[in-house]
C-alpha angles and dihedrals in degrees: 000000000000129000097268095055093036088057086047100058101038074057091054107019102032103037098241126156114225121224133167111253113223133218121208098274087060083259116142100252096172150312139324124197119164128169140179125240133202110255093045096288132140124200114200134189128196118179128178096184135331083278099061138025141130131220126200137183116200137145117285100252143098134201103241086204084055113023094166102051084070125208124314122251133021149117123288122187118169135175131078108011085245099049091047091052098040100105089047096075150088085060103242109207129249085036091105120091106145115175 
């Protein structure tokens, strides 16, 4: 399966919302997919190209005095996009909860 339809399925199967990733100049550099879990988590997905990427799970919360350190806690996972995603699918059921 290559990128484009991977990223297509973690969209329609997976739940996820697709944004442009961008790089320091405002040039799209990659590619951006969140989603929001039952339970107050977030999964994101950053990929630069099928070659590397990088996954976490973390609570869905930010520290408004410190909106850059990020939440504590969570799951990384980082390497080839398929590889990266691979835990994600197939879609299990009852993962969904977008708000």
């Amino acid at each position: 399966m290559d990128s484009a339809e991977l990223i297509e399925r973690l969209r329609r199967e997976g739940g996820f919302r697709l944004l442009p990733l961008l790089g320091n100049t405002g040039q799209v550099a990659g590619v951006h997919l969140a989603r929001f879990l039952p339970g107050g988590h977030l999964d994101v997905i950053q990929a630069w190209d099928e070659r590397w990427a990088v996954w976490a799970r973390m609570p869905d919360s930010v520290d408004p005095a410190a909106p850059f350190a990020g939440p504590a806690g969570g799951v990384v996972r980082s390497g080839p996009l398929d590889r990266v995603v691979a835990p994600l699918l197939p879609i299990q059921p009852g993962l969904i909860g977008l708000r």
